[in-house]
Phi, psi and omega in degrees: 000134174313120178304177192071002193253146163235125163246120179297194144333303188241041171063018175291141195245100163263198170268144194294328166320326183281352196020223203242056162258154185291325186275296153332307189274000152277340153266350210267289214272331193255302188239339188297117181095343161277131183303121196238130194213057207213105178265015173259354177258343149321282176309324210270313195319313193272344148307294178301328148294326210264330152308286188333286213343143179072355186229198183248151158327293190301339180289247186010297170312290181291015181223349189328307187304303160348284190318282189321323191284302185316329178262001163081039172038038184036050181279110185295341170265004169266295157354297171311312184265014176297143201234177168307297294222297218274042186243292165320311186294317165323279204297006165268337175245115183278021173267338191275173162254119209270104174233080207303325171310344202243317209271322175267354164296290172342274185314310174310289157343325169289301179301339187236012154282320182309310171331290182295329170294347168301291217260322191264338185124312192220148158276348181244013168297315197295334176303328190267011190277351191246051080032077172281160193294160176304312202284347186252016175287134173296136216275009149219132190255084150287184174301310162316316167262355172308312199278332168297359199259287168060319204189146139233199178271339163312300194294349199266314158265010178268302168319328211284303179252033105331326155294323160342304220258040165056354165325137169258161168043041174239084178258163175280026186249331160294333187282325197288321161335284192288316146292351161280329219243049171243340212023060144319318178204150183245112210260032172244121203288157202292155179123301183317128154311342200230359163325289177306302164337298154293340166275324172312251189006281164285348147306303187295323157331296149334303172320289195295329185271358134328311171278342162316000000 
């Protein structure tokens, strides 16, 4: 079996990271590398990484609901209008990760997502504006080179002016994060069921917001 392949029970061929937890590999197969162009699902996306930073996915993952109910379902202009009280309150609840830098990054983040959309239209057009060409893609997406990837010069400049634009907890390794799991690129290694899927997807994405 190709490294970097996870095989199930029933011989299903993932990416190995999701191993054999049931929730992961329901997240692994329905969303990671699919295009999400929803800016309020954007946002919870780029949150939730800035949370992640220092922990594992699946810790995340596995509080996601927790999160959404704490945050008004990262509906950005309620987010935006969170005050100390709800702050306080935040750092009080232990189904989340009570981080006060993450939790008030979260709200600051809200403020200046409103901001870009005033100016850019969408956040998540501007998020897919940082799309790298086909041509600077590894032409095979082993395991080997996935795990060498970490950052690229797209996501390192999408960082860049998101911090520009006052964001906080967006490093590019985090941006990088959040465009795999947007699917800004599709980072699922050859071999993967679902690979072939994510590429259909995001062509038809593409399609369609052409014909807009």
């Amino acid at each position: 079996m190709k490294s970097g392949i996870h095989l199930d029970a029933d011989a299903v061929a993932r990416c190995q990271w999701c191993g054999d937890d049931s929730l992961y590999q329901r997240y692994h197969d329905t969303e990671w590398g699919r295009p999400v162009d929803d800016d309020t699902r954007v946002f919870e996306k780029l949150c939730l990484e800035g949370f992640q930073a220092g922990l594992s996915w699946i810790t995340i993952l596995r509080k996601r609901e927790n999160f959404r109910a704490a945050f008004d379902g990262f509906d950005i202009e309620r987010v935006a209008a969170f005050n100390g009280r709800r702050v306080n309150a935040l750092l009080k609840n232990a189904d989340i990760v009570r981080h006060r830098g993450k939790i008030e990054s979260t709200i600051n983040n809200a403020r200046r997502a409103i901001e870009l959309i005033e100016s850019q239209g969408s956040l998540a057009a501007y998020i897919w504006r940082a799309e790298p060409t086909a041509a600077s893609r590894p032409r095979q997406l082993t395991w080997t080179v996935l795990k060498a990837i970490g950052k690229t010069d797209e996501s390192t400049a999408l960082s860049k002016d998101l911090k520009r634009r006052g964001w906080t907890f967006v490093g590019p390794t985090t941006v990088y994060a959040a465009m795999q799991s947007l699917g800004v690129v599709n980072d699922h290694v050859e071999g993967c069921h679902v690979r072939a899927d994510c590429d259909r997807a995001r062509n038809l994405a593409k399609s369609e917001s052409a014909r807009r």
